[in-house]
N, C-alpha and C positions, 0 to 999 in steps of 0.2 A: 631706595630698596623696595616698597611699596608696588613700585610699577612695575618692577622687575619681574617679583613675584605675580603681580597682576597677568602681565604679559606671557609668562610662562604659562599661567591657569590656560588661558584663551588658546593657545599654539597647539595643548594637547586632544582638543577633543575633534580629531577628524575620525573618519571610520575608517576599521583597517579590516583585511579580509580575513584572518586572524592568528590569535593571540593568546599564548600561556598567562593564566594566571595565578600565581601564585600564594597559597597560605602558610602563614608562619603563626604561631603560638608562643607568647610569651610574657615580658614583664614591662612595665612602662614606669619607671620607678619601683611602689610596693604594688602596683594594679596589675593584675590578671589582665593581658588581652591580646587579641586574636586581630591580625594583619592579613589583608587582601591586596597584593599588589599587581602590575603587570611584571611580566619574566624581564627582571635586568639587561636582561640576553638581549632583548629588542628594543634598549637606548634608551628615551625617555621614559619615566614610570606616572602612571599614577595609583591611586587606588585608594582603599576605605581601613578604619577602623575601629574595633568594638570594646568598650571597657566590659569585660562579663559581668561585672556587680547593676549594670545599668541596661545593654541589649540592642541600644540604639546606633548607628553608623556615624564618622566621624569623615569627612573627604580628604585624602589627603592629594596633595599635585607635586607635580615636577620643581625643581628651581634646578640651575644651571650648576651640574656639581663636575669637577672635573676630577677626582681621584675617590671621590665617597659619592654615595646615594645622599641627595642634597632633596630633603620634602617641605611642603609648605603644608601648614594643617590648618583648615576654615577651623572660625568661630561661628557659633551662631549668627545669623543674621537678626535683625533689627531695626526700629523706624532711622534709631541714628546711626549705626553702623553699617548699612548696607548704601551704597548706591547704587539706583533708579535708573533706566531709562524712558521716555517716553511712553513704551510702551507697559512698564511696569515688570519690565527684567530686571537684575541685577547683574552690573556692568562690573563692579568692584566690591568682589566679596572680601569681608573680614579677613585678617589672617592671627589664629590663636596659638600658633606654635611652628616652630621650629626645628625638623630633624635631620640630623648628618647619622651615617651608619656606616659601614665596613662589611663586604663581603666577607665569608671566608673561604679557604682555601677550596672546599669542596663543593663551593658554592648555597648549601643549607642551612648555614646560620649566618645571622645579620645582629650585629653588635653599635654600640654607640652613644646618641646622646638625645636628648628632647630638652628646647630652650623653651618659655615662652615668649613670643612675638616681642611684646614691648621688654623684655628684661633677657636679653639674649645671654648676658653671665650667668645668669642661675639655671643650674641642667639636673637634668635627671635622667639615670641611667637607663637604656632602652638595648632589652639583650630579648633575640627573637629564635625560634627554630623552624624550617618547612616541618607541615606538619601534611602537605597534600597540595594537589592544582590542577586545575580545569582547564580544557581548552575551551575558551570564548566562541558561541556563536559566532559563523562569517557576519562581516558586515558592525559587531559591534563595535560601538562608539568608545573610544580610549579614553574614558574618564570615568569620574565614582561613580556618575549616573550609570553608566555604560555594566557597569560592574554591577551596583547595587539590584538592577534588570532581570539578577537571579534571582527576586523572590516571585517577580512573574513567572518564569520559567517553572517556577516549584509552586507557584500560585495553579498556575494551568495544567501541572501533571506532564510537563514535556517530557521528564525524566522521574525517574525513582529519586526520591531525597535520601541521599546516603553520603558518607564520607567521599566516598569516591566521585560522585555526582557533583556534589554541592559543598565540598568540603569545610569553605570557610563559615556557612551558614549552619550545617550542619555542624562544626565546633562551638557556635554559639550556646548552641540548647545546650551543653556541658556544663551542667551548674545541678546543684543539689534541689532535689525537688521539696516542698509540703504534703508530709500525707493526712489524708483523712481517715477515719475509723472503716476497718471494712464493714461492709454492706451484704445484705443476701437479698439475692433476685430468684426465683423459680429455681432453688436447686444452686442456681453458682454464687460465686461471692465477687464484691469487684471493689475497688474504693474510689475517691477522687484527689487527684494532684494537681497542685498549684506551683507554678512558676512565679519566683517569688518577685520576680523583673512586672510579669504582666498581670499576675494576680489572682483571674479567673481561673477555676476549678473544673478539670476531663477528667475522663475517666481512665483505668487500666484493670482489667480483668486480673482476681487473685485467682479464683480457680474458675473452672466450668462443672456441671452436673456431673457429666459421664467421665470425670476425671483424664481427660484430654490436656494438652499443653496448650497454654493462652497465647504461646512466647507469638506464635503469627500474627494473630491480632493486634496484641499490644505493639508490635513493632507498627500495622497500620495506625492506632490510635494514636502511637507518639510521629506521627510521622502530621496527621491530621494536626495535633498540637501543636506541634511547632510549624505547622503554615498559618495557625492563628497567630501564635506569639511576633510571628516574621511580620504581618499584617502590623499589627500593633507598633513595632519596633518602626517599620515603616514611618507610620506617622511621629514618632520622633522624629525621623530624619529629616522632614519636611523645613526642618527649624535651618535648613544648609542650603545654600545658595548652587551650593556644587551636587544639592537629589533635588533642585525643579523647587527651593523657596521660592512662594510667592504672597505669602503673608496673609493669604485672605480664610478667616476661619481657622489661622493657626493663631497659638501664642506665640509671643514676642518672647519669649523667657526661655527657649530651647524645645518647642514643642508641645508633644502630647500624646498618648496613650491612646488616641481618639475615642475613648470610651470603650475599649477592647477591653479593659479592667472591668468591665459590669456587664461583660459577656455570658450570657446563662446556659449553660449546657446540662441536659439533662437525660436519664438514660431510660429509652422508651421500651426496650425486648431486650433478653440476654439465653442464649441456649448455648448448647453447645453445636450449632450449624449458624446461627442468625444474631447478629449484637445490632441494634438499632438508638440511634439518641436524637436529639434535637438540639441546635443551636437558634438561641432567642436574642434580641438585644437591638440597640439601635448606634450605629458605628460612624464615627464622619472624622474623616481628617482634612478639608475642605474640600470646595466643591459646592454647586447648586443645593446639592440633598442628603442629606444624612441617611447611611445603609439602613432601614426597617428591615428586619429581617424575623423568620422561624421557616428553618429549612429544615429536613428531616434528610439522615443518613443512614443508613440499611447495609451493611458488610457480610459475608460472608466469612463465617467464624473461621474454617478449614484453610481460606488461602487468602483474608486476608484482603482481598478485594473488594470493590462494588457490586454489590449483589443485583444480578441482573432481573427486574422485577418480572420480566417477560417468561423467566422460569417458574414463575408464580403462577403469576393471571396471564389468561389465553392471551390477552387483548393489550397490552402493555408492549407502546406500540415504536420502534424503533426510528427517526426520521437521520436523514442526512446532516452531519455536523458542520462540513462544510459544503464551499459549492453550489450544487442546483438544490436547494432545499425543499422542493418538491418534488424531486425526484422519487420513485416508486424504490423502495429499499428492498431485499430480499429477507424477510424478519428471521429467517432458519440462518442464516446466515449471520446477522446480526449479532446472535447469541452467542456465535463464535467468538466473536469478539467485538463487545457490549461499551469497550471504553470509547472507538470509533465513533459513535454514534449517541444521536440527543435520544432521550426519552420519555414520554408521556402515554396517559392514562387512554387507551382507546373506546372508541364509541360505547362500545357493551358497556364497559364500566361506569363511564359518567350517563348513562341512560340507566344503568341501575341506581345511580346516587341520587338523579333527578327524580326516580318514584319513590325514592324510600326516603329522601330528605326532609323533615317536619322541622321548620324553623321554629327556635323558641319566641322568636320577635319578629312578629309581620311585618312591621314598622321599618325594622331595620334591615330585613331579608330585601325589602323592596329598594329603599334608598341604594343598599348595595348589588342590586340587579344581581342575587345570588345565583340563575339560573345560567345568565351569560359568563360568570365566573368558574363555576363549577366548570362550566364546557371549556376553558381555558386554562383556568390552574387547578386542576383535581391534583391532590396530589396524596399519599398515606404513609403512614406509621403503622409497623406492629405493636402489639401491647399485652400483657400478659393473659396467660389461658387459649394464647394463640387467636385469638380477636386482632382484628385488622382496623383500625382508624381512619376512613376518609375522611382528608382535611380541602383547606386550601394554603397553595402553599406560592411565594416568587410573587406577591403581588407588591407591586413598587410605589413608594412614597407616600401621600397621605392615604391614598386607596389599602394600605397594610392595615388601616384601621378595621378593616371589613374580613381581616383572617379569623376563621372560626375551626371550630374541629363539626364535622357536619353528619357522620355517620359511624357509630362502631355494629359492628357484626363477627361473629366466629366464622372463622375461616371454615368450620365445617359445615354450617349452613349453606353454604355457597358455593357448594361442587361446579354449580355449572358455569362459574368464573375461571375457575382453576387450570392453571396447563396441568398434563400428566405428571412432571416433576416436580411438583408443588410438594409432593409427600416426600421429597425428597431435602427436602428445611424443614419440612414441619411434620415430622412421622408420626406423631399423632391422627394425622387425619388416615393412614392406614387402620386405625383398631375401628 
């Protein structure tokens, strides 16, 4: 039986041009959980699932069912339950369960049973409902790899992360959140929420100053949230032979959090036009290097977006995202539409950081050649009273060690940095 099920895993993962996929919601026994399959419609299935108490992916595959949907569901992998090939794949993944199901008439709900592998008498009841479905980029691969490829997709912003978009991932975050005490920032209040699966602590805007509705933003902020917690969840899945197991820098025991649980976010500006925070932390779910990271993130309070810093300062400078990367951009153009396109700090700017920067430590300005850094990763933060932070920001692996915050100044000081719509986030500099 073994092989069978082996044989089946291997048959399903060729590319197809594409393919419905389908979300169901439901019970797996007494657990809460949310099912990702392909459309029964087009024969063989495979696909993933989520217990919600936990957030991690589960692979499930085809077996040969000829009146019911027949699935094979991995176990973790393992030094003894996995076999190896030469090149250190895994040729024969675990198999930890067993499900037969039942359309029904309308085709929306899926009814049945879940055994496990070695005790095929003992079941537990598994009743599911469509709760939403994607069609699958062309080209994707028919298997849970293929499938789980959505948090790239939602990782890189291809699409809005919405029910409709992402449906099965997007039913994940449906869990009860942790609040924190609210908080007051410059006039608005805002607290922080934990997801009690991944741990760490964002933010959500209770009110704003000018008594404005936050509902925009916060729809941005949980949307940023749960692309951490999808990271995090990630690395669970890693512990599955069927999302790319390969043992090196995971645990043997089902995975790991990769340290997304000691992720620090922290909230730098709050207006009611500008919300800005920082994420800090060091992240690895294998791999050469563990993520170093302290990135800063800048929104636009009104819609909710990336705030295009080129509305700011004159010189904020727009380059090609893809393609000829030195191609000469049109920057009035750029603004139009700012997600297009990379962004960094232009000449004027890192040539004012370069005269105004007085390192606190000589020693260590030089070892970390701060002059060549600045010119390459300037990067800033708002902070209250309307004062700008130049930092350094995107510096990779042990070199993270040389992030520092390098220069604060008030935006009103600095007229002649500013584009014309500067006063247009920060109306203060009109009085």
């Amino acid at each position: 039986m073994r092989q069978l099920i082996v044989a089946a895993i291997l048959l399903i993962t060729t590319p197809v041009l594409a393919l419905d996929a389908i979300t169901y919601k439901g019970t797996l026994g007494r657990s809460d959980i949310i099912v990702e399959l392909t459309d029964p419609a087009e024969g063989m299935m495979t696909g993933r699932y989520s217990y919600l108490r936990v957030g991690g992916d589960i692979p499930l595959h085809n077996r040969d069912g000829i009146d019911r949907i027949e699935l094979a569901e991995e176990a973790p992998c393992s030094e003894t339950t996995c076999i190896f090939d030469a090149d250190g794949a895994v040729t024969e993944p675990p198999i930890g369960g067993l499900w037969s199901l039942d359309i029904s008439a309308d085709g929306r709900q899926l009814s049945g049973s879940w055994a496990p592998a070695d005790k095929p008498g003992k079941t537990l009841d598994v009743t599911l409902t469509e709760i939403g479905r994607r069609t699958l980029p062309a080209g994707t691969e028919a298997s849970p790899m293929g499938l789980a490829d959505a948090f790239m997709q939602i990782y890189a912003n291809y699409a809005p992360f919405t029910a409709a978009t992402f449906p099965y991932d997007f039913a994940k975050m449906d869990v009860a959140l942790t609040e924190g005490p609210v908080q007051q920032l410059d006039g608005s209040s805002f607290r922080f929420v934990s997801d009690p699966r991944s741990v760490f602590a964002f933010p959500r805007i209770v009110a704003l100053a000018d008594g404005s509705s936050p509902e925009t933003v916060n729809r941005a902020l949980a949307a940023r949230h749960a692309t951490i917690n999808l990271a995090a969840f990630s690395c669970l899945n890693t512990a599955y032979a069927g999302f790319s197991y390969s043992g090196y820098g995971i645990s043997m025991d089902g995975g790991s959090l990769g340290d997304f649980d000691g992720e620090n976010i922290a909230l730098a500006y709050l207006s009611p036009t500008v919300l800005g925070w920082t994420e800090s932390g060091s992240t690895w779910c294998g791999g050469a290097h563990p993520d170093n990271h302290f990135n800063s993130f800048i929104i636009d309070v009104r819609t909710g977006e990336e705030l295009a810093l080129g509305r700011v300062f004159k010189d904020w400078v727009a380059t090609a995202r893809i393609g000829d990367y030195e191609a000469v951009v049109d920057q009035a153009a750029a603004l139009e539409a700012p997600e297009l396109y990379t962004w960094a700090a232009g000449q004027s700017l890192v040539d004012y950081v370069l005269d105004n920067y007085a390192p606190g430590d000589a020693g260590f300005a030089g070892e970390c050649d701060m002059d060549e850094l600045i010119t390459t990763n300037l990067g800033l933060r708002f902070a209250s009273g309307d004062t700008v932070v130049f930092t350094l920001e995107g510096l990779p692996h042990v070199i993270h060690a040389c992030t520092e915050d390098l220069l604060t100044v008030s935006l009103a000081d600095i007229p002649q940095l500013l584009a014309p719509t500067a006063s247009d986030y920060f109306p203060a500099l009109l009085e």
